[in-house]
N, CA, C and O atoms as a Maestro MAE file, in Angstrom:
{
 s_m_m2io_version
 :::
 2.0.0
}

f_m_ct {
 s_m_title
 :::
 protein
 m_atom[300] {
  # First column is atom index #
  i_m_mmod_type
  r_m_x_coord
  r_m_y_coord
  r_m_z_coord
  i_m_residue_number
  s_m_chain_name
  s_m_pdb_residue_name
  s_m_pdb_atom_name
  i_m_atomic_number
  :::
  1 25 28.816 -2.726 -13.983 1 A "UNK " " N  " 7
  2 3 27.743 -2.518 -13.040 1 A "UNK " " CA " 6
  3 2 26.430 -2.846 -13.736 1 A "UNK " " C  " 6
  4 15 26.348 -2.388 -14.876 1 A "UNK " " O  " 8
  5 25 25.377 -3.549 -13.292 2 A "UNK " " N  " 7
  6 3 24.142 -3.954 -13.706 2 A "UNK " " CA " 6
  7 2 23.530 -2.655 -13.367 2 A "UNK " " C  " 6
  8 15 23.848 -1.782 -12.559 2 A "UNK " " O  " 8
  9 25 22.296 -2.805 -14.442 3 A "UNK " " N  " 7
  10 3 21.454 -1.039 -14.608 3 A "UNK " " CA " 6
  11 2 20.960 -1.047 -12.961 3 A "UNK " " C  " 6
  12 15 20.954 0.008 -12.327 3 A "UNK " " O  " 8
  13 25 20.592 -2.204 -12.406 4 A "UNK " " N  " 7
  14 3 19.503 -1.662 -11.276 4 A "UNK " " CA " 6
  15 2 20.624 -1.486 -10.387 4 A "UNK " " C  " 6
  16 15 20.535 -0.612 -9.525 4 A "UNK " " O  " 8
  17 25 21.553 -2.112 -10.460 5 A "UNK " " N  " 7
  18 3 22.693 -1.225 -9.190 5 A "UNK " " CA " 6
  19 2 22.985 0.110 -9.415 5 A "UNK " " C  " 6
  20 15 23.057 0.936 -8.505 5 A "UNK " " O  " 8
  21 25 23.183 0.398 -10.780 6 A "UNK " " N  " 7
  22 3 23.284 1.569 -11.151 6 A "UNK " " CA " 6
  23 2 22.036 2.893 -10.887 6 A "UNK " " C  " 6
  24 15 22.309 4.084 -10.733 6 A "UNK " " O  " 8
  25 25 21.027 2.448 -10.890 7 A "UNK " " N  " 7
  26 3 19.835 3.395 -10.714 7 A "UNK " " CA " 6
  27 2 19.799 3.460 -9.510 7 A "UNK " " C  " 6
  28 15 19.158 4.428 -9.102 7 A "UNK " " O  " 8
  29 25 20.383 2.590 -8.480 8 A "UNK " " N  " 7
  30 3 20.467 2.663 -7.598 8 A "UNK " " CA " 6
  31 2 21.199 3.739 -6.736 8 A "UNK " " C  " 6
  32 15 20.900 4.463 -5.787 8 A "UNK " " O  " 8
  33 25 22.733 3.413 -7.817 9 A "UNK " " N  " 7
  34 3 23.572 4.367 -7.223 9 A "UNK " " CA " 6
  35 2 23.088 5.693 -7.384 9 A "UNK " " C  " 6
  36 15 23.140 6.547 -6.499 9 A "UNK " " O  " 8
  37 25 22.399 5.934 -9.047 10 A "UNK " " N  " 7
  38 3 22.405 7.405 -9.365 10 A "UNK " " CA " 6
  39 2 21.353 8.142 -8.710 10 A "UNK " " C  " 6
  40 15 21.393 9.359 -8.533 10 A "UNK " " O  " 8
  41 25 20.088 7.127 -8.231 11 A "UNK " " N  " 7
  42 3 19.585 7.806 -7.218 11 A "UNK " " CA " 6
  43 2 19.995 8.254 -5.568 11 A "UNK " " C  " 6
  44 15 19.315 8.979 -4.843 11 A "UNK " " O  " 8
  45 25 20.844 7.829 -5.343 12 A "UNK " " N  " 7
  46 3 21.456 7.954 -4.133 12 A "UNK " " CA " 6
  47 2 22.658 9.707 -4.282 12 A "UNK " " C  " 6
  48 15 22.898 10.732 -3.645 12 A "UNK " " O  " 8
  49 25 23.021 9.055 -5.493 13 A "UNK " " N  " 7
  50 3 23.866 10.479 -5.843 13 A "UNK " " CA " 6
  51 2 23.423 11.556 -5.937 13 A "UNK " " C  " 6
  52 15 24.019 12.547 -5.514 13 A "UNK " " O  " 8
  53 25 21.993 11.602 -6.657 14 A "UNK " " N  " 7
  54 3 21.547 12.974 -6.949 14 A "UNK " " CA " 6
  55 2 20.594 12.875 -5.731 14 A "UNK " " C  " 6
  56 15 19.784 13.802 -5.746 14 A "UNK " " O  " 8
  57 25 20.414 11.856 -4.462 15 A "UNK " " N  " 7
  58 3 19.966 12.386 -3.305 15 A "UNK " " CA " 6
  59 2 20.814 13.288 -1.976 15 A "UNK " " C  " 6
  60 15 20.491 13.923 -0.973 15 A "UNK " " O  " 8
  61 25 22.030 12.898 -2.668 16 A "UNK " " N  " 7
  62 3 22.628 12.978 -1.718 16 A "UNK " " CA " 6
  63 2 23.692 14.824 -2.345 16 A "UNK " " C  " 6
  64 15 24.553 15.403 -1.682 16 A "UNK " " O  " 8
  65 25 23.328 15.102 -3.296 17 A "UNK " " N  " 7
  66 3 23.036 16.538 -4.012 17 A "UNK " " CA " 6
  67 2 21.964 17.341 -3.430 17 A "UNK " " C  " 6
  68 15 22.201 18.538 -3.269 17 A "UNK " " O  " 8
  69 25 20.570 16.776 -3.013 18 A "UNK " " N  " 7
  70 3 20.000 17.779 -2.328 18 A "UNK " " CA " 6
  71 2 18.955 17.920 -3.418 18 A "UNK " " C  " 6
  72 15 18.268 18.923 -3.611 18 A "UNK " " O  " 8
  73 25 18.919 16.612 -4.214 19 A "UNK " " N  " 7
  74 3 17.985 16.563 -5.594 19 A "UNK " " CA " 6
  75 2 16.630 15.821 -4.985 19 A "UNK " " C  " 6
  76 15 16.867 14.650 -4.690 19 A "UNK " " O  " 8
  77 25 15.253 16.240 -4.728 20 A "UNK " " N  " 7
  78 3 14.797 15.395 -5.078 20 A "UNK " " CA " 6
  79 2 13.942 14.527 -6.366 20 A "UNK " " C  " 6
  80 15 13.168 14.732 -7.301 20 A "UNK " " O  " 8
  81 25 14.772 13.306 -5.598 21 A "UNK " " N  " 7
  82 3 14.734 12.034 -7.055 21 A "UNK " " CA " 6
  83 2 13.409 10.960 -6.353 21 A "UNK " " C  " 6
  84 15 13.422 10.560 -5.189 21 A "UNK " " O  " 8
  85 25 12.297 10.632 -7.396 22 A "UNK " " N  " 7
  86 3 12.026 9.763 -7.276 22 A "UNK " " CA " 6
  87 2 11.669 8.299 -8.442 22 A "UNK " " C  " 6
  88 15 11.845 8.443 -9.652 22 A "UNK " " O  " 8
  89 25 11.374 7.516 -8.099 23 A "UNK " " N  " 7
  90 3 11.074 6.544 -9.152 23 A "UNK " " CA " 6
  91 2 9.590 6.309 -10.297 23 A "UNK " " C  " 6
  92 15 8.436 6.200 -9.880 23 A "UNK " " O  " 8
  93 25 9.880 6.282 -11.351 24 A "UNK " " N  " 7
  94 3 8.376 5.930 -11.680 24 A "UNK " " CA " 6
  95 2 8.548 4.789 -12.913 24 A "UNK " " C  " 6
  96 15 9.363 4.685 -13.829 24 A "UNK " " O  " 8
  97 25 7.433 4.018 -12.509 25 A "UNK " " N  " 7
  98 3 6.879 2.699 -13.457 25 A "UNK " " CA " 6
  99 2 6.858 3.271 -14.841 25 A "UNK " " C  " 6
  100 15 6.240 4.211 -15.342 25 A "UNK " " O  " 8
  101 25 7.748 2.388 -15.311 26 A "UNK " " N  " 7
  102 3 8.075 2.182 -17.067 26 A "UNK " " CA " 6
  103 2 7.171 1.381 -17.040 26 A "UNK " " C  " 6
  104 15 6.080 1.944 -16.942 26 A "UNK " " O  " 8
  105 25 7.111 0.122 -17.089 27 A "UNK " " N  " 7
  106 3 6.220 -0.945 -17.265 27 A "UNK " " CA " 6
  107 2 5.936 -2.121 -15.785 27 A "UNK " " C  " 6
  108 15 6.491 -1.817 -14.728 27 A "UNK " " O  " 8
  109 25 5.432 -2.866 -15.818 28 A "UNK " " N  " 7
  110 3 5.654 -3.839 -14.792 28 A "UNK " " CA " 6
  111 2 6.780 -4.296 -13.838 28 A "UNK " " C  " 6
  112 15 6.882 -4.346 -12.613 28 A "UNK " " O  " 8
  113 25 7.514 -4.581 -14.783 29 A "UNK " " N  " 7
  114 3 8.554 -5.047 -14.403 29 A "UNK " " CA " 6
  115 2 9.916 -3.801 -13.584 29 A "UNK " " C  " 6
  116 15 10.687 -3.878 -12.628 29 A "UNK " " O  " 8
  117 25 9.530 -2.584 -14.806 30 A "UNK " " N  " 7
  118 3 11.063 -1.780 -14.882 30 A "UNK " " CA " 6
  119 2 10.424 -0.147 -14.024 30 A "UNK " " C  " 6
  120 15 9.270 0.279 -13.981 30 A "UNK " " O  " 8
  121 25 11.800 0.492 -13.390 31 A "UNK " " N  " 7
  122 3 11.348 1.098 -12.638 31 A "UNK " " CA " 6
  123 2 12.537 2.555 -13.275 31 A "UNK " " C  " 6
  124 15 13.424 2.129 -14.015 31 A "UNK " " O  " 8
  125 25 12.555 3.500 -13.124 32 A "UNK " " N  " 7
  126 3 13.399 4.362 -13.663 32 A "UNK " " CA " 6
  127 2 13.365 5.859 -12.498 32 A "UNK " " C  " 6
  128 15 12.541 5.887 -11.584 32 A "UNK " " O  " 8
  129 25 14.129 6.740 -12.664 33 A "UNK " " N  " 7
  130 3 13.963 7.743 -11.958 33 A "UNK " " CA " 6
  131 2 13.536 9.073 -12.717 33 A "UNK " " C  " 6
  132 15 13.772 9.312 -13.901 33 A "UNK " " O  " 8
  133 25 12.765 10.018 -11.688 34 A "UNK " " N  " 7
  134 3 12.654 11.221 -12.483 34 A "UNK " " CA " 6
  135 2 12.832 12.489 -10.985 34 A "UNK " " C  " 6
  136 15 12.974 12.039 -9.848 34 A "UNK " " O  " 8
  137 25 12.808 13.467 -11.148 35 A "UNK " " N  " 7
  138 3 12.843 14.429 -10.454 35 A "UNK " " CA " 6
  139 2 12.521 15.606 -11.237 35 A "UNK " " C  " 6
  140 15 12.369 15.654 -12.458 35 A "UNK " " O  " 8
  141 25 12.405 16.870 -10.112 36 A "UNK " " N  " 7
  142 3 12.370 18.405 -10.501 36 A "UNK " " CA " 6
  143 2 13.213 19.024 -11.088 36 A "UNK " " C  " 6
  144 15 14.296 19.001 -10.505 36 A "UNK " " O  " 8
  145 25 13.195 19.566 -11.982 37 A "UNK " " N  " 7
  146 3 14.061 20.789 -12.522 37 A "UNK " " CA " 6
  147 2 14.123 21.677 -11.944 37 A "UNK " " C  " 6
  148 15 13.203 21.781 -11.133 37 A "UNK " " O  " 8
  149 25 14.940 22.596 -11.950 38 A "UNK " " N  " 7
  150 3 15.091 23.998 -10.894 38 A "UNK " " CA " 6
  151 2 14.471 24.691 -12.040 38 A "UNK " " C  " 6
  152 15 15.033 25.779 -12.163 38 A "UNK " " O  " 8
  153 25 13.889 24.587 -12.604 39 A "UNK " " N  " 7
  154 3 12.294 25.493 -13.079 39 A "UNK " " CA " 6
  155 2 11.070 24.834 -13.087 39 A "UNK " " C  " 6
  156 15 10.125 25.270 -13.745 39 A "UNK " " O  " 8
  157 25 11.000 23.848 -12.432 40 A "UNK " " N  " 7
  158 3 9.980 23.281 -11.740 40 A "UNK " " CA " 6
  159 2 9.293 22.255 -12.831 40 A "UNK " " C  " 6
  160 15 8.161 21.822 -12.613 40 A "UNK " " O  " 8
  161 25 10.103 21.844 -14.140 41 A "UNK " " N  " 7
  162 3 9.723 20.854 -14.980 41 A "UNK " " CA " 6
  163 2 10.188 19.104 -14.182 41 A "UNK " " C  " 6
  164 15 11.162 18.714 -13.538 41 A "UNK " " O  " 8
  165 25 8.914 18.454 -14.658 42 A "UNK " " N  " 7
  166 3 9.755 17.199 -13.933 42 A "UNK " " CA " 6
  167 2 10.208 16.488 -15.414 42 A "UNK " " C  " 6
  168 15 9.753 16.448 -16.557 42 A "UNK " " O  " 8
  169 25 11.485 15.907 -14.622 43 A "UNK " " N  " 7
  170 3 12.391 15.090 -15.558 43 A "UNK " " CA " 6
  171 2 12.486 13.764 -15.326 43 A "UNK " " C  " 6
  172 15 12.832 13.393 -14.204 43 A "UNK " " O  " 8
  173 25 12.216 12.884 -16.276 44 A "UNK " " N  " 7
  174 3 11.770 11.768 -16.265 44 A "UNK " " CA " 6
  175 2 13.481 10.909 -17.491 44 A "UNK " " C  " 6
  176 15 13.787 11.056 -18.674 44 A "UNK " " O  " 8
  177 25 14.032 10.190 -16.473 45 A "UNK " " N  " 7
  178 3 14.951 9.198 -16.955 45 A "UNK " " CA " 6
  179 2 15.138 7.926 -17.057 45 A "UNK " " C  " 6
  180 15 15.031 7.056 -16.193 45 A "UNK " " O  " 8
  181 25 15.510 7.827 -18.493 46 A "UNK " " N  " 7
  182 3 15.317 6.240 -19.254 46 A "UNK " " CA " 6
  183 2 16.788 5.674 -18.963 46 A "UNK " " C  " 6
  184 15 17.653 6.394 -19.463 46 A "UNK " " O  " 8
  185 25 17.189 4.764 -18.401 47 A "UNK " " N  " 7
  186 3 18.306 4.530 -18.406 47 A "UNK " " CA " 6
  187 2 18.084 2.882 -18.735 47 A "UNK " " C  " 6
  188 15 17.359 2.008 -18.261 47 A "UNK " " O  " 8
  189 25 19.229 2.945 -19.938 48 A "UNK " " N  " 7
  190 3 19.017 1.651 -20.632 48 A "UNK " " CA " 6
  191 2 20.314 1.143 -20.593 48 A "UNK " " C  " 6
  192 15 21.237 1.919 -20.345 48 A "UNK " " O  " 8
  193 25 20.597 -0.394 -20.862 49 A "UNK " " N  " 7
  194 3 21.689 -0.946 -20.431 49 A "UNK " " CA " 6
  195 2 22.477 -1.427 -21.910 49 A "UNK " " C  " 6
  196 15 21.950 -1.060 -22.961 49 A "UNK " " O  " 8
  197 25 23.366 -2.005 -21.949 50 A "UNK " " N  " 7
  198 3 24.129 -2.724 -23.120 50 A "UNK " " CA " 6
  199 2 24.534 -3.659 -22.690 50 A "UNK " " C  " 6
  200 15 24.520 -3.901 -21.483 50 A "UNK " " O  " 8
  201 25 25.073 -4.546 -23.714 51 A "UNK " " N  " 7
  202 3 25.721 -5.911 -23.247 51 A "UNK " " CA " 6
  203 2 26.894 -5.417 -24.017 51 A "UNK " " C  " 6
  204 15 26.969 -4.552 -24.890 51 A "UNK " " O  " 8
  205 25 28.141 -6.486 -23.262 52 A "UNK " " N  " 7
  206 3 29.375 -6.098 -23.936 52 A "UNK " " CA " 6
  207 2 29.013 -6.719 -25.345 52 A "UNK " " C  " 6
  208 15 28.058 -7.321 -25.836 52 A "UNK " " O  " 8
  209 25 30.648 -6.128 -25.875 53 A "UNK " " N  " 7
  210 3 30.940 -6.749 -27.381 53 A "UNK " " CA " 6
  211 2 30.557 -8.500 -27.739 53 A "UNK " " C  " 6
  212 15 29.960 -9.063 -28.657 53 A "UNK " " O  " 8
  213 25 31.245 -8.955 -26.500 54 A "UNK " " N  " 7
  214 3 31.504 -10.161 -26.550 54 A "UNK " " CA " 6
  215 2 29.713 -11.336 -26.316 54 A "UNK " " C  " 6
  216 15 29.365 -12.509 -26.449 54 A "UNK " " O  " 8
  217 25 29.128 -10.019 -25.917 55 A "UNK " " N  " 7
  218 3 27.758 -11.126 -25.465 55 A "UNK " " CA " 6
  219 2 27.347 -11.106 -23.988 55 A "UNK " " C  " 6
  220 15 28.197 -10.452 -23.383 55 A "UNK " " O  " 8
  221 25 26.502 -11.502 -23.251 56 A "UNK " " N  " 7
  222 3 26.218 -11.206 -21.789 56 A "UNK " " CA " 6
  223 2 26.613 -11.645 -21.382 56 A "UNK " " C  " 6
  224 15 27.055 -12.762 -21.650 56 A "UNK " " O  " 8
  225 25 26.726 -10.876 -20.230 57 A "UNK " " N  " 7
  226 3 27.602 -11.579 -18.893 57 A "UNK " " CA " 6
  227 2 26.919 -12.501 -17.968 57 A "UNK " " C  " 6
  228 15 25.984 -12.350 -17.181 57 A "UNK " " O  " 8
  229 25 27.776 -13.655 -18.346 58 A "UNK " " N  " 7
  230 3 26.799 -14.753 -17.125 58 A "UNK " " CA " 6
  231 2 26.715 -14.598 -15.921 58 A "UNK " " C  " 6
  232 15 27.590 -14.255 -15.125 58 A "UNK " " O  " 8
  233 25 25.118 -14.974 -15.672 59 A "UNK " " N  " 7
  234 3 24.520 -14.458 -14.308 59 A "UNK " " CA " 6
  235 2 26.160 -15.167 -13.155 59 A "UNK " " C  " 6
  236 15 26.666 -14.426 -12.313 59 A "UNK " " O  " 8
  237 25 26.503 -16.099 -13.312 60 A "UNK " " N  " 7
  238 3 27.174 -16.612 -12.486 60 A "UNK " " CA " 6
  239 2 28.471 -15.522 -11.772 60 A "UNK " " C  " 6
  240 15 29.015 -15.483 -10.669 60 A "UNK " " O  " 8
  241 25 28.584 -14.825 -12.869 61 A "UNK " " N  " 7
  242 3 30.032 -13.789 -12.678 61 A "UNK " " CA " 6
  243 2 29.583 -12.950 -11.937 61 A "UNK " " C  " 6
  244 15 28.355 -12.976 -12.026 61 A "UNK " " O  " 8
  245 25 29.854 -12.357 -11.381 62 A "UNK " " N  " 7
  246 3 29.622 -10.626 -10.445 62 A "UNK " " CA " 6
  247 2 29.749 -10.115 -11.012 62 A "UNK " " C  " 6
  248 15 30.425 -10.561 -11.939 62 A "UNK " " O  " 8
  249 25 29.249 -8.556 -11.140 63 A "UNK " " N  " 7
  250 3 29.455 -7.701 -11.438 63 A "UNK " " CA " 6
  251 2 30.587 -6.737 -11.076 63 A "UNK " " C  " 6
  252 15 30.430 -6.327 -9.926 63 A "UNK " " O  " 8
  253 25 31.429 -6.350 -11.537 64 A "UNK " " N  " 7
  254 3 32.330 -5.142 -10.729 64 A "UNK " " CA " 6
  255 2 31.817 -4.072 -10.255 64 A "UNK " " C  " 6
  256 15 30.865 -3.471 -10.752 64 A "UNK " " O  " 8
  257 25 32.534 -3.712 -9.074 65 A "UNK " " N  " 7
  258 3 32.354 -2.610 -8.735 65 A "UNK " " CA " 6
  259 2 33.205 -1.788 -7.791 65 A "UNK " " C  " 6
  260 15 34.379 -2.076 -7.559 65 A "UNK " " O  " 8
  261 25 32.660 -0.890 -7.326 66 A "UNK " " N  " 7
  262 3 33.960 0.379 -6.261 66 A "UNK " " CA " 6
  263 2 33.578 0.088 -5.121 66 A "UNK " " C  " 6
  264 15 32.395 0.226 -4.806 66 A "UNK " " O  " 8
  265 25 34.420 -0.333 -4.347 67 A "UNK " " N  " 7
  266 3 34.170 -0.033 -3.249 67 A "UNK " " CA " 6
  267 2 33.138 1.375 -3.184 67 A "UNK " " C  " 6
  268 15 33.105 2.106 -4.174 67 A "UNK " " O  " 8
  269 25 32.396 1.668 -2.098 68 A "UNK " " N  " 7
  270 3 31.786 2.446 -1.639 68 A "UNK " " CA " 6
  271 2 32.236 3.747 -1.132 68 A "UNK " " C  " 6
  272 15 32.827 3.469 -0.089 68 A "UNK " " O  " 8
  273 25 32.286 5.248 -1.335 69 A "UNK " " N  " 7
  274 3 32.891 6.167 -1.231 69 A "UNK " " CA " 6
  275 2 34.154 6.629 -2.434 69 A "UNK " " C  " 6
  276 15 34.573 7.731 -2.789 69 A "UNK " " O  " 8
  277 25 34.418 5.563 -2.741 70 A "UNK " " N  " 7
  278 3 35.835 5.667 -3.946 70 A "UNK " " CA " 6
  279 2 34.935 6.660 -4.987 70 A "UNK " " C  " 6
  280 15 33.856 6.453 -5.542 70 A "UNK " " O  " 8
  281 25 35.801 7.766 -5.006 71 A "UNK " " N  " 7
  282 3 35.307 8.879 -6.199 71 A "UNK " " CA " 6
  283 2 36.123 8.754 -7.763 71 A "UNK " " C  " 6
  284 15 37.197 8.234 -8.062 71 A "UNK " " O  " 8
  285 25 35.106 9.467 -8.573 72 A "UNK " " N  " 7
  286 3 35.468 8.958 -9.843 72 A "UNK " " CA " 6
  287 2 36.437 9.992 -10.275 72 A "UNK " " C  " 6
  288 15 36.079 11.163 -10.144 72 A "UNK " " O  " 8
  289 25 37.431 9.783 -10.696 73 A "UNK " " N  " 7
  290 3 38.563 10.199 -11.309 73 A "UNK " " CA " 6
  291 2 38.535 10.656 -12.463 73 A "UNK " " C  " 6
  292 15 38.378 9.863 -13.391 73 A "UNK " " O  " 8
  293 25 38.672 11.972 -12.707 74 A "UNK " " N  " 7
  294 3 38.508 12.970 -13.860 74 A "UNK " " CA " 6
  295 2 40.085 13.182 -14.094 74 A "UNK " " C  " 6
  296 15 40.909 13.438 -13.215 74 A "UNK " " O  " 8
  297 25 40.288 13.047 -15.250 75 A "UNK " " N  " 7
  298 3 41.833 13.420 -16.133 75 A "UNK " " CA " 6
  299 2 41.598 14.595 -16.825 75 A "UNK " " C  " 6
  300 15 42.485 15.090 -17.520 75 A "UNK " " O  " 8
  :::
 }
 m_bond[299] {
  # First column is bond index #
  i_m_from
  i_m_to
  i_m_order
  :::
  1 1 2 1
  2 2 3 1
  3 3 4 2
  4 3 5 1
  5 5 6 1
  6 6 7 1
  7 7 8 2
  8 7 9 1
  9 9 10 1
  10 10 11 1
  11 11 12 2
  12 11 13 1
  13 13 14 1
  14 14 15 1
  15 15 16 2
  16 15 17 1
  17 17 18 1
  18 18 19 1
  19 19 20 2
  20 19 21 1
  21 21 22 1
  22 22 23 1
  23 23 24 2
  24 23 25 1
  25 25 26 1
  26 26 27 1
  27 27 28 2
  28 27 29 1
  29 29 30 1
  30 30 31 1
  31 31 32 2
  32 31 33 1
  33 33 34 1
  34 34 35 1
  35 35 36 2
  36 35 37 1
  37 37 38 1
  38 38 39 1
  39 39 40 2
  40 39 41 1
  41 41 42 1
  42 42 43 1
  43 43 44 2
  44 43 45 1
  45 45 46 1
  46 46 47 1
  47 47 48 2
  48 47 49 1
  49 49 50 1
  50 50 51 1
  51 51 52 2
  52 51 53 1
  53 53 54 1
  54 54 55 1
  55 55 56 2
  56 55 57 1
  57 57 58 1
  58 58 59 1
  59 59 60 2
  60 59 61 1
  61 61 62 1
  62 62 63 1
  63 63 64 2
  64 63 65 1
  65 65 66 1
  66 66 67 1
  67 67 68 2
  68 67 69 1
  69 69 70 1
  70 70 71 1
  71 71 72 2
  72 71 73 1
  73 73 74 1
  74 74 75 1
  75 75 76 2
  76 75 77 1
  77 77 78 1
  78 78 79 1
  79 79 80 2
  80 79 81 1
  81 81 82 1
  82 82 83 1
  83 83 84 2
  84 83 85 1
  85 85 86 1
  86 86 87 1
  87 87 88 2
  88 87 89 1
  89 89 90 1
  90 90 91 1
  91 91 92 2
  92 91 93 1
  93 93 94 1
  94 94 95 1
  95 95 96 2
  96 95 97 1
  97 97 98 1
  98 98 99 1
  99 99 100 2
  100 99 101 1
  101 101 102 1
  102 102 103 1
  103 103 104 2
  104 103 105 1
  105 105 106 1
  106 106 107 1
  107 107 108 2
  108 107 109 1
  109 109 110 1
  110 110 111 1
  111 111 112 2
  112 111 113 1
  113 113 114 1
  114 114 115 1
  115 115 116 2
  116 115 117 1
  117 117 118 1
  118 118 119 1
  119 119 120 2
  120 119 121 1
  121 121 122 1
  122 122 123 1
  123 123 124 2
  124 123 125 1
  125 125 126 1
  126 126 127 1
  127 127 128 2
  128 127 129 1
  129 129 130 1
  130 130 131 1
  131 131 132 2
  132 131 133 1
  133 133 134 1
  134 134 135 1
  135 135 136 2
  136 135 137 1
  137 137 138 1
  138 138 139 1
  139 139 140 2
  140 139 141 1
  141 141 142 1
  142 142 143 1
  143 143 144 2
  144 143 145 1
  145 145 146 1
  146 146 147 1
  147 147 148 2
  148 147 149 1
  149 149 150 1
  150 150 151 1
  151 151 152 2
  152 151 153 1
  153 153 154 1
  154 154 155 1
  155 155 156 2
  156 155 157 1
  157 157 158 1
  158 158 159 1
  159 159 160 2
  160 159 161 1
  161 161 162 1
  162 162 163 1
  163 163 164 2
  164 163 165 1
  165 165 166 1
  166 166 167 1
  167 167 168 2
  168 167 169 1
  169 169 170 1
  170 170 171 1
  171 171 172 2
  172 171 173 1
  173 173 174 1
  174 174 175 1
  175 175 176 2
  176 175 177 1
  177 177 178 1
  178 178 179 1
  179 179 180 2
  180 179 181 1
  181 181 182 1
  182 182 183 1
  183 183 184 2
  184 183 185 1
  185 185 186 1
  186 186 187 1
  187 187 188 2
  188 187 189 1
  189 189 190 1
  190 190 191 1
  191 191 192 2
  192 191 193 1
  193 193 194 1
  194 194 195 1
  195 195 196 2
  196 195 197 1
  197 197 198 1
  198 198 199 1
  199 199 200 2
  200 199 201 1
  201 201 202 1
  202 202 203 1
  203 203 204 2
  204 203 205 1
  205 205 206 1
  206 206 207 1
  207 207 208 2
  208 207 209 1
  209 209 210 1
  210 210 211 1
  211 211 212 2
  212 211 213 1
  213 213 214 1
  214 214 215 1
  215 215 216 2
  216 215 217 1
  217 217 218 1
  218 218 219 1
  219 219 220 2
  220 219 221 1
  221 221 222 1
  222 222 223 1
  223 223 224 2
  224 223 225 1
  225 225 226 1
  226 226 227 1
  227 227 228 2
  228 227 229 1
  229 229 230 1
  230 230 231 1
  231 231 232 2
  232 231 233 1
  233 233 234 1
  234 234 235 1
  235 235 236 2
  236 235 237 1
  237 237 238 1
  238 238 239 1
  239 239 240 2
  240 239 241 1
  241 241 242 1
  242 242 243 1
  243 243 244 2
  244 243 245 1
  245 245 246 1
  246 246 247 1
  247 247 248 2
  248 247 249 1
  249 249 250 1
  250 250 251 1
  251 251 252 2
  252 251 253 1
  253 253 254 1
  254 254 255 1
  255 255 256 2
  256 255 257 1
  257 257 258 1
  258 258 259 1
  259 259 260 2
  260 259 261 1
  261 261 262 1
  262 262 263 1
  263 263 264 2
  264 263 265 1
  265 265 266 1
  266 266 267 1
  267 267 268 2
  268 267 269 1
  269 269 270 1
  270 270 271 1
  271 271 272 2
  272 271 273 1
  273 273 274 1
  274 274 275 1
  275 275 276 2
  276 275 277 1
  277 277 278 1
  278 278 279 1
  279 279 280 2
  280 279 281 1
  281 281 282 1
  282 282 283 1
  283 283 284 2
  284 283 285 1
  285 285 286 1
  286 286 287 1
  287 287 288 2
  288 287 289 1
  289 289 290 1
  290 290 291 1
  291 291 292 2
  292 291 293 1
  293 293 294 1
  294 294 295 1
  295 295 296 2
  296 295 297 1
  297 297 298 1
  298 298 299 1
  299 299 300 2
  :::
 }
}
């Protein structure tokens, strides 16, 4: 999953918790989320990406992903 699909999702997740999440400017370009603490601190999240082992993934490939609703599986 690419970070901005991902910030995407995780804002949707912790909206859909009853969190409110909103976004704030890292720099120009990059956008990140922060929200309230249930002691009323706001929390501000850096979410940074990696490239695989092998090197980046060319723009040409898709990204994987879940279908929509598919929950994550805890062992």
């Amino acid at each position: 999953m690419r970070r901005n699909d991902f910030v995407d999702w995780l804002e949707s997740q912790l909206s859909q918790s009853g969190i409110a999440v909103s976004r704030w400017i890292v720099d120009p370009e990059l956008e990140d989320l922060q929200f309230q603490g249930p002691d009323g601190k706001s929390v501000r999240l850096r979410i940074v990406r990696g490239s695989p082992n092998t090197g980046e993934v060319p723009a040409d490939r898709p990204a994987v992903t879940r279908p929509a609703g598919t929950p994550i599986e805890r062992s």
